[in-house]
One Martini backbone bead per residue (centre of mass of N, CA, C, O) as a GRO file, in nm:
protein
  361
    1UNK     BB    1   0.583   0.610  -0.894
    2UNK     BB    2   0.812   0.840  -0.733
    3UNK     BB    3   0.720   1.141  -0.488
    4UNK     BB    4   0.901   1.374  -0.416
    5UNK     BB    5   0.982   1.561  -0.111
    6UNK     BB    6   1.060   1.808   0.095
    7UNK     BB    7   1.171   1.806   0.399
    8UNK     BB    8   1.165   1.926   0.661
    9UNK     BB    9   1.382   2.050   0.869
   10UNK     BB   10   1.377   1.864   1.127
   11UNK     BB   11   1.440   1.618   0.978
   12UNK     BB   12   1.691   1.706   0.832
   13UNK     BB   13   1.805   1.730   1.158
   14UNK     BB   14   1.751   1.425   1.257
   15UNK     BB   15   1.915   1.255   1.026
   16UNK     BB   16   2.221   1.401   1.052
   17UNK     BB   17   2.212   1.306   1.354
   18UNK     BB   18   2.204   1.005   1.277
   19UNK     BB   19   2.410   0.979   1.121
   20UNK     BB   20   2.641   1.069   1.314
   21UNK     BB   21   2.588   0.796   1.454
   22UNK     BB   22   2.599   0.598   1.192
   23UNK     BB   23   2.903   0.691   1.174
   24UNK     BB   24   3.081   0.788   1.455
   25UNK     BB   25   3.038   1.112   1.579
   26UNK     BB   26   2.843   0.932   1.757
   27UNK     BB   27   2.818   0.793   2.094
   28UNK     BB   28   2.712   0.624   2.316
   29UNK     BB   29   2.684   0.828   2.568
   30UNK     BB   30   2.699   1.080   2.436
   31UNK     BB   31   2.648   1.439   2.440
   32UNK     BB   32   2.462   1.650   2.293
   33UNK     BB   33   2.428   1.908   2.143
   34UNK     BB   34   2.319   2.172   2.182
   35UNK     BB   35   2.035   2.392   2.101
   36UNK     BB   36   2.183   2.642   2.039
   37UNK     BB   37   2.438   2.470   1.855
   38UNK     BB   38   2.199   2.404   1.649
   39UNK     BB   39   2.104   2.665   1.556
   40UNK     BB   40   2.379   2.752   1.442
   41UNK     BB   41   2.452   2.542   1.228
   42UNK     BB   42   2.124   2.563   1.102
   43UNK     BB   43   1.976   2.827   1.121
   44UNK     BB   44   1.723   2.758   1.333
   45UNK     BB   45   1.506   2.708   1.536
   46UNK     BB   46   1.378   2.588   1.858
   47UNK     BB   47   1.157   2.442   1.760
   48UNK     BB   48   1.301   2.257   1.540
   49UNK     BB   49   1.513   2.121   1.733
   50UNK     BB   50   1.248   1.997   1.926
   51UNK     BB   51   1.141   1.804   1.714
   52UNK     BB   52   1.405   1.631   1.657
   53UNK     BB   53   1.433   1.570   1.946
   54UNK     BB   54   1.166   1.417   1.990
   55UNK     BB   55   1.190   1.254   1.772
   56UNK     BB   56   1.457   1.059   1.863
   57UNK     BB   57   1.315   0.980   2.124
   58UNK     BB   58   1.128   0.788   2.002
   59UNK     BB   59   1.324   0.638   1.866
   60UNK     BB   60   1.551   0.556   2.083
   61UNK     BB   61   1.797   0.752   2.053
   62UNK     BB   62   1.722   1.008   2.259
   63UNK     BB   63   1.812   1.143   2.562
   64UNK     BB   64   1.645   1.294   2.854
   65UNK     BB   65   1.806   1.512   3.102
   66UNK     BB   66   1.728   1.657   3.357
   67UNK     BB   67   1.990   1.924   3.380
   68UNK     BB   68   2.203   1.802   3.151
   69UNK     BB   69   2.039   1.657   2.870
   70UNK     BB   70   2.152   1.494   2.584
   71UNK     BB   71   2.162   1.206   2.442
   72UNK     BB   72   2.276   0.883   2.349
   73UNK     BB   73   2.187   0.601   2.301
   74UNK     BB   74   2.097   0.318   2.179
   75UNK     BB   75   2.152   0.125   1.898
   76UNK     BB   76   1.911   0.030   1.731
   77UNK     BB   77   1.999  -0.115   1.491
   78UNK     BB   78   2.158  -0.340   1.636
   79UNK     BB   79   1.914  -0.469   1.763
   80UNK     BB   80   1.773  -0.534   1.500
   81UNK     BB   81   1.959  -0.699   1.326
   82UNK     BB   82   1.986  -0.926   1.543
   83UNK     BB   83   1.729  -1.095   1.477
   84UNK     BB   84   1.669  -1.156   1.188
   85UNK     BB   85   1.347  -1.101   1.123
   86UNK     BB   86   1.031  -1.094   0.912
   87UNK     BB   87   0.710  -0.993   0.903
   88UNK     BB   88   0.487  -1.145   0.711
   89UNK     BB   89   0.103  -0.977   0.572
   90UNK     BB   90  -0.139  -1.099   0.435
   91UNK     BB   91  -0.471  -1.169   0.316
   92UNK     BB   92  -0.343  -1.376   0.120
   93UNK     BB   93  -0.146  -1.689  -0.002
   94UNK     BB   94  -0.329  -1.780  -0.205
   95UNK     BB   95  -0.350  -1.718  -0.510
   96UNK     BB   96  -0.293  -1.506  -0.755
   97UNK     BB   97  -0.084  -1.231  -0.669
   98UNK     BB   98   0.060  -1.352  -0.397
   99UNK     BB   99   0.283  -1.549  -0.465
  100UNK     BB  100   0.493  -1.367  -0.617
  101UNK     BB  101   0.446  -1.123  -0.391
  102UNK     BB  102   0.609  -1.310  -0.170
  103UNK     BB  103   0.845  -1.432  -0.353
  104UNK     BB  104   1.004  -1.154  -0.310
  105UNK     BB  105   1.010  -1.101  -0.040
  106UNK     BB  106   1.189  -1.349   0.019
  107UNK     BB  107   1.427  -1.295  -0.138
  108UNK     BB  108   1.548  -1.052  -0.036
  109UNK     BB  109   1.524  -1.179   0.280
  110UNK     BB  110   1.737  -1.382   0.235
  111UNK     BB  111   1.977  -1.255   0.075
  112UNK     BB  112   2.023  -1.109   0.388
  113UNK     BB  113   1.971  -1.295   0.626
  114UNK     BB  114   1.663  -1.347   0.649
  115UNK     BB  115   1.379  -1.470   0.848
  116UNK     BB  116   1.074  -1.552   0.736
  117UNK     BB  117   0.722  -1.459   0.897
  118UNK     BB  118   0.398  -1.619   0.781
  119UNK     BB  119   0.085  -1.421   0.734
  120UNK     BB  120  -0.264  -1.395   0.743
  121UNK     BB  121  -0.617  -1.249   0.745
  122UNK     BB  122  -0.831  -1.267   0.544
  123UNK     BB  123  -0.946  -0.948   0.564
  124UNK     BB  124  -0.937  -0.941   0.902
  125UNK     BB  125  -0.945  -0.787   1.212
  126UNK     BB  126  -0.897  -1.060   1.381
  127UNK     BB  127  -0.691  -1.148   1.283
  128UNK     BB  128  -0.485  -0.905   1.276
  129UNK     BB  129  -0.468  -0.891   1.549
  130UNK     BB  130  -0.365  -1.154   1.661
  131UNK     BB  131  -0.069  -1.088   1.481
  132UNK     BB  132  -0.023  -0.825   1.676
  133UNK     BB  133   0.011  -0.964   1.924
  134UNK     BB  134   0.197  -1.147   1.874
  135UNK     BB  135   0.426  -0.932   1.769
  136UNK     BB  136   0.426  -0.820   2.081
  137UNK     BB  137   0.490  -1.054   2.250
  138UNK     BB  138   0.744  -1.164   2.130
  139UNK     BB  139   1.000  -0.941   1.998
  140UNK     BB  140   1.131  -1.065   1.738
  141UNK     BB  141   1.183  -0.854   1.524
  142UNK     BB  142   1.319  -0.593   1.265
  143UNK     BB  143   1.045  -0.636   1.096
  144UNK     BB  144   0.757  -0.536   0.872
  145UNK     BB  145   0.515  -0.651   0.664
  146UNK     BB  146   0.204  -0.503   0.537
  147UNK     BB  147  -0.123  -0.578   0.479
  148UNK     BB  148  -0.403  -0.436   0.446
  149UNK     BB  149  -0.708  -0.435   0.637
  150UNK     BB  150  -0.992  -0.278   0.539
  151UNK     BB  151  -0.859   0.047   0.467
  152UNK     BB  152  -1.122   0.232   0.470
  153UNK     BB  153  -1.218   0.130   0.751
  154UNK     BB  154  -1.249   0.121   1.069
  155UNK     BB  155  -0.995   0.042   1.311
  156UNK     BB  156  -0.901  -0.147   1.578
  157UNK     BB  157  -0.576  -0.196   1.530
  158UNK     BB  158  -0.403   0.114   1.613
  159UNK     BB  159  -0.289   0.030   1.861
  160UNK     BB  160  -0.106  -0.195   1.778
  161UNK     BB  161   0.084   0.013   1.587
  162UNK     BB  162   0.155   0.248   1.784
  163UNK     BB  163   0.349   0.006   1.975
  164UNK     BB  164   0.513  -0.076   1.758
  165UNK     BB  165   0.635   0.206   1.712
  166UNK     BB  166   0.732   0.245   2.000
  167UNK     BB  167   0.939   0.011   1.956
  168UNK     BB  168   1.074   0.020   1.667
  169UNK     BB  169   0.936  -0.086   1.488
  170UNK     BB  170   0.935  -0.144   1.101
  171UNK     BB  171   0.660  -0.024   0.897
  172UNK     BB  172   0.536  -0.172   0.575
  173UNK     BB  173   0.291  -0.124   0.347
  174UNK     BB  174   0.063  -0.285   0.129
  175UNK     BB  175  -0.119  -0.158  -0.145
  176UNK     BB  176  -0.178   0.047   0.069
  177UNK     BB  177  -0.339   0.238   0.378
  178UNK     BB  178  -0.353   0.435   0.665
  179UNK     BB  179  -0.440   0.749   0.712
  180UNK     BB  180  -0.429   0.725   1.074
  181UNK     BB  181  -0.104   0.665   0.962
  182UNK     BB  182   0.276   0.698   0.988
  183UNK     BB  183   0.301   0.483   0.685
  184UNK     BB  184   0.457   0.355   0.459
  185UNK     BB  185   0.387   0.245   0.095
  186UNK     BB  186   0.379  -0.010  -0.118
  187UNK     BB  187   0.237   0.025  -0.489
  188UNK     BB  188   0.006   0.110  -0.644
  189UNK     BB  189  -0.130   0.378  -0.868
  190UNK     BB  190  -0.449   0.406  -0.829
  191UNK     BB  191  -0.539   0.648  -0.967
  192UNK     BB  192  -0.377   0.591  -1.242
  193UNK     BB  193  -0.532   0.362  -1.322
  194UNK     BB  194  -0.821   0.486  -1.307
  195UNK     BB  195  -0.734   0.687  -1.556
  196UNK     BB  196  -0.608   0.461  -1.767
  197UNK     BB  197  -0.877   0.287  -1.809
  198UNK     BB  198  -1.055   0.464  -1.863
  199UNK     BB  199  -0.919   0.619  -2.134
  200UNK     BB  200  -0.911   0.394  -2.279
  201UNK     BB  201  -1.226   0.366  -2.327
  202UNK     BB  202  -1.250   0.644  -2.449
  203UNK     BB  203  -1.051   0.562  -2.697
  204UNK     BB  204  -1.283   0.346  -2.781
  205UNK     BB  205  -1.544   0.520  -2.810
  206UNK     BB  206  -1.631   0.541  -2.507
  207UNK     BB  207  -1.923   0.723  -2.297
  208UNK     BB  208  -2.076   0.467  -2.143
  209UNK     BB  209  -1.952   0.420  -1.801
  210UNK     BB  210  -1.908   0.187  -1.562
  211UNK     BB  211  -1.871   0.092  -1.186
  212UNK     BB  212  -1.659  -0.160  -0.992
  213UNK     BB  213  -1.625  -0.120  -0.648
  214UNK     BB  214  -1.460  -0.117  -0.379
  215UNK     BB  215  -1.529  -0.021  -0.011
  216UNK     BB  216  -1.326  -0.129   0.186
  217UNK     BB  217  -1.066  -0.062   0.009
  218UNK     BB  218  -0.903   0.191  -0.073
  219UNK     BB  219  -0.853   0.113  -0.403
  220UNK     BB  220  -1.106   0.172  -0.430
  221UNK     BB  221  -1.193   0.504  -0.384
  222UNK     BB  222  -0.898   0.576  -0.580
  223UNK     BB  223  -0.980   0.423  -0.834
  224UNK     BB  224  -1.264   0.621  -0.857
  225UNK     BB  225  -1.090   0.884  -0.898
  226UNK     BB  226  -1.012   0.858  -1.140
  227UNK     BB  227  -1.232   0.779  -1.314
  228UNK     BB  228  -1.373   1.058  -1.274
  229UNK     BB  229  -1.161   1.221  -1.400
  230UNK     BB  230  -1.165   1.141  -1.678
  231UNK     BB  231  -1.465   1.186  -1.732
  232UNK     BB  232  -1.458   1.484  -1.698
  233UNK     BB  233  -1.182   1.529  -1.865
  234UNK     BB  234  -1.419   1.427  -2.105
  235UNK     BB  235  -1.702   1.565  -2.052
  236UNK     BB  236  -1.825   1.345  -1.858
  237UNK     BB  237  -2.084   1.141  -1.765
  238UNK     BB  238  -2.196   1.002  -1.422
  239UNK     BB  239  -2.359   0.766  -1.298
  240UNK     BB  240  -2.489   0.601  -1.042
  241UNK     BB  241  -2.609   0.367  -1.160
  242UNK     BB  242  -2.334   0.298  -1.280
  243UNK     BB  243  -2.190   0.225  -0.965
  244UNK     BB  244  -2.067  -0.056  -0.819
  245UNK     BB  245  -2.049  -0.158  -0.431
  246UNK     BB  246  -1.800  -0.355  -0.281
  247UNK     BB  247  -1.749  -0.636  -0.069
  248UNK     BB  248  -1.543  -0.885   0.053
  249UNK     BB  249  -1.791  -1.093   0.012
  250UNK     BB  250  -1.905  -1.011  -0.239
  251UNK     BB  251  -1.633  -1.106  -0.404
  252UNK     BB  252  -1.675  -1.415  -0.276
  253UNK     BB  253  -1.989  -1.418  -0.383
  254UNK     BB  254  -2.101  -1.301  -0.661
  255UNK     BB  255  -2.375  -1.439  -0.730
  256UNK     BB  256  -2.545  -1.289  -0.503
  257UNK     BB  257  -2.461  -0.990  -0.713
  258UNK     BB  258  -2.576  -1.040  -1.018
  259UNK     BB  259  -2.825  -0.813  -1.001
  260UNK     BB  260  -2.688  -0.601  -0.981
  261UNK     BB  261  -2.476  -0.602  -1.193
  262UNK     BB  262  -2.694  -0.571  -1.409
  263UNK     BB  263  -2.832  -0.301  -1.317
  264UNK     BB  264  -2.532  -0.139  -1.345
  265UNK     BB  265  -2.493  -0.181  -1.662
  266UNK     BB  266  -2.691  -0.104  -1.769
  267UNK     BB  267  -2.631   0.041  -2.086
  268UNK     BB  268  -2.373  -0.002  -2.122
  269UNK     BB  269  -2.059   0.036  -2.301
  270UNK     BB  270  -1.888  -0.019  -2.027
  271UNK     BB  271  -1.613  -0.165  -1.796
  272UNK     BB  272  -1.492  -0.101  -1.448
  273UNK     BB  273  -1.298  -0.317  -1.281
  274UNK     BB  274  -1.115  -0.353  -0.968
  275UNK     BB  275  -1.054  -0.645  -1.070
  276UNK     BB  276  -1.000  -0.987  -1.187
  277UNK     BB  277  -1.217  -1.125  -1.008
  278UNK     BB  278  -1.437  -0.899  -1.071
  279UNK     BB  279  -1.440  -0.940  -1.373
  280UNK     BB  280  -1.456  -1.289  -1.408
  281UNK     BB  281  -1.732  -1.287  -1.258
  282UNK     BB  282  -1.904  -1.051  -1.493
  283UNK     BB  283  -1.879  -1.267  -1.718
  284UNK     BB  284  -2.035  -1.493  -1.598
  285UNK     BB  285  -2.288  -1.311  -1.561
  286UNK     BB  286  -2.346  -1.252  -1.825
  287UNK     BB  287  -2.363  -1.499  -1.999
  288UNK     BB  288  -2.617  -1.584  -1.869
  289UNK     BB  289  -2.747  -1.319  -1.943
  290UNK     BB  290  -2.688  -1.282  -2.281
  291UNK     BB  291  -2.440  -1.133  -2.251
  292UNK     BB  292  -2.171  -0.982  -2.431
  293UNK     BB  293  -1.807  -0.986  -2.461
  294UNK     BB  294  -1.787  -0.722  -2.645
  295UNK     BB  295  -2.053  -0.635  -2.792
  296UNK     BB  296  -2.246  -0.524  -2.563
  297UNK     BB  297  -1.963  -0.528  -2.353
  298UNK     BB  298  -1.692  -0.361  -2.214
  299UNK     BB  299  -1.381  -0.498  -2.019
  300UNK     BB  300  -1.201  -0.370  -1.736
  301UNK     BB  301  -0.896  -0.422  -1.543
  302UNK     BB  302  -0.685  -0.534  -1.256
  303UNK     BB  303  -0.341  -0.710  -1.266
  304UNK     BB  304  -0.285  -0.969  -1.480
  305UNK     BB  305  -0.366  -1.221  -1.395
  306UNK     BB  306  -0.461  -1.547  -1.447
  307UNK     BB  307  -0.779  -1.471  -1.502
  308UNK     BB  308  -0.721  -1.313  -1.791
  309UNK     BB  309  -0.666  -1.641  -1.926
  310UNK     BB  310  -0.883  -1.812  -1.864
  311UNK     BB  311  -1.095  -1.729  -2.045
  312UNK     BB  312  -1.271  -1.686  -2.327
  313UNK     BB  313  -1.218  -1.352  -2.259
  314UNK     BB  314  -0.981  -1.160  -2.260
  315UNK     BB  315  -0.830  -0.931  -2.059
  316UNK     BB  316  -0.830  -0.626  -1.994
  317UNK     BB  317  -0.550  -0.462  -1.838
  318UNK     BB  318  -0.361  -0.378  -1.553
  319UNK     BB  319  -0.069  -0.438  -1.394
  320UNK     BB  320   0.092  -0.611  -1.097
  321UNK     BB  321   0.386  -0.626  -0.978
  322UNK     BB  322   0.405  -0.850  -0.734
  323UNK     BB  323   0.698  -0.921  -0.725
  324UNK     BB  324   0.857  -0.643  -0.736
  325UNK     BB  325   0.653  -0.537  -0.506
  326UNK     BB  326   0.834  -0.731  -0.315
  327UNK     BB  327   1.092  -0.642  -0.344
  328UNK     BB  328   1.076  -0.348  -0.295
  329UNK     BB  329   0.955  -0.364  -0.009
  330UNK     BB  330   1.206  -0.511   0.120
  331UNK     BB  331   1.432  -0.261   0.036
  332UNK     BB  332   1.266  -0.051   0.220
  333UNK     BB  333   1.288  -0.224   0.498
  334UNK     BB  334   1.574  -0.232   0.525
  335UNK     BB  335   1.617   0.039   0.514
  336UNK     BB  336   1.457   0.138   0.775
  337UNK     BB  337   1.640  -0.025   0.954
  338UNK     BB  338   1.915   0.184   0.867
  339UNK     BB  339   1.687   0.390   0.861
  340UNK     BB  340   1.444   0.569   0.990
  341UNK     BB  341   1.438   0.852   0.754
  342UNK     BB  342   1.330   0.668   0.538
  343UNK     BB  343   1.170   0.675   0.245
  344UNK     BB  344   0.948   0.475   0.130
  345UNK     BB  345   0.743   0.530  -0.052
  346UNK     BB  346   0.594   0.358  -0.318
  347UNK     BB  347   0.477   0.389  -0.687
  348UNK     BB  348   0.347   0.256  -0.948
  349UNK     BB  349   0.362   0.170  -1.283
  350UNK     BB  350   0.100   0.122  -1.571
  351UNK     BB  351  -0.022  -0.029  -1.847
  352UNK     BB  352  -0.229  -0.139  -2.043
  353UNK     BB  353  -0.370  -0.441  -2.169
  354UNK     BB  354  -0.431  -0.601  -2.453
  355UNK     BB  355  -0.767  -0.765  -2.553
  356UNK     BB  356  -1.101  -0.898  -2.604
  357UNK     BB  357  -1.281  -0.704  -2.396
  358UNK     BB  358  -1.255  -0.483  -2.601
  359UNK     BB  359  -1.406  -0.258  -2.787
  360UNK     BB  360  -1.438  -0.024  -3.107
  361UNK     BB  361  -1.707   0.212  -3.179
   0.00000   0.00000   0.00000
């Protein structure tokens, strides 16, 4: 689902201006229409018209000389077009969501004549500074592919993003997003998944649903938006006992956190769990407990990975589209590398998958 929104005036005339570049009626080294003749043509206030200029001068779109006026700069975009090279890095890059999702990224890169250059962070901080140390040493891409590391929590390497940005490299992160950052994300609608796996538990007769979300990455904050809102919207209580939440080390290392699993799970009659990683977990961890699923408790979760047809009992969820969403972000940062003030922001929609995993009380 891709939610339009109407731009600001200022926008609207930043981008304009570009065009006018990008179309060759206005040229490098060419002098802009003053502050004035633009007031007058698109009818809008001073303080918008220097915000437009202010903005294209961040691009290095526009320089500005004291006392003589506004230039068009060196032209941003055959910069960058030149490099042909793009930066993908991802939290993991082996097994579940990830090859696919690589797949994508790659192919719609590739049939543009650009080469990839793929890193991973392993979902540390640590790792992600180095990678983006290294690809502000280097200078050679002409955009970035960037999958967020544990988004929910304060980041240390906001400051290597916004000298990325500084120097005019497009970044578009996947699956989620910085909120401290002003960079568009192509992902899942993790609220509207969180309402749609919530709501199918409660068409199926559950209203003890309890919930097990991630805490370090935006995704599990947002999918639990969902999950409330469709609780509320239900009439239903949510108790907090029924309700944990695991950290990136926790869902690596579930059984660590078996016990808490189960004291978190007790009384419910559903469970909506972060992800198929985390569902595929939690039905081991159940068996073991001769809790039995669907019969005692059903569970559901998002993904569609392949362990949700791995198990003895196979995983209702919801899909992540993977390579579509593999493809969609590179489609949307080559468009950003040709307009930088291309809305690149999308938002997937998808449906339940029934499986076995789920009864109907």
């Amino acid at each position: 689902m891709n939610t339009e929104k109407s731009a600001p005036k200022y926008m609207e005339l930043a981008k304009w201006i570009n065009d006018q570049i990008q179309g060759e009626q206005l040229h490098t080294g060419q002098k802009l229409y003053s502050e004035k003749q633009l007031q007058e043509i698109f009818g809008v206030s001073r303080q918008t018209v220097r915000r437009a200029i202010g903005l294209l001068e961040q691009e290095g779109i526009l320089r500005s000389v004291r006392g003589s006026g506004t230039y068009i700069n060196d032209n941003r975009q055959a910069n960058l077009a030149k490099r042909m090279r793009v930066s993908v890095v991802t939290t993991y890059v082996d097994g579940y969501i990830f090859p696919r999702m690589i797949q994508g990224i790659e192919n719609v890169l590739l049939e543009n004549g650009y080469s990839v250059q793929i890193a991973f962070t392993n979902n540390q901080h640590g790792r992600e500074r180095t990678i983006l140390q290294d690809i502000l040493n280097r200078d050679e891409v002409s955009g970035i592919v960037m999958e967020t590391t544990k988004s929910a929590i304060s980041n240390p390497n906001l400051n290597l993003y916004r000298e990325i940005l500084k120097r005019r490299i497009p970044v578009l992160f996947l699956n989620s997003f910085y909120p401290a950052l002003n960079i568009p994300h192509v992902s899942l609608n993790d609220h509207l998944v969180g309402y749609k796996v919530t709501k199918y538990l409660i068409s199926m007769g559950h209203t003890k649903i309890g919930g097990i979300f991630k805490l370090d990455d935006l995704q599990g904050s947002i999918r639990c938006s969902g999950f409330v809102d469709a609780m509320y919207e239900s009439g239903l209580e949510i108790d907090d006992r029924n309700v944990l939440w695991l950290d990136t080390q926790d869902v690596r290392h579930m059984e660590k956190v078996a016990e808490r699993v189960l004291e978190r799970t007790a009384g419910c009659t559903a469970v909506f769990c972060y992800n198929d990683e985390v569902a595929y977990s939690v039905l081991d961890i159940l068996k073991k407990a001769g809790v039995r699923v669907p019969q005692d408790i059903s569970i559901a979760s998002v993904d569609n990975a392949n362990l949700a047809t791995m198990g003895e009992v196979g995983l209702t969820t919801i899909p992540h589209p993977m390579e579509l969403l593999g493809k969609k972000a590179s489609e949307n940062l080559l468009r950003m590398i040709r307009d930088p003030f291309f809305d690149a922001n999308y938002e997937f929609d998808a449906d339940v998958v029934e499986r076995d995993s789920v009864r109907r009380l």
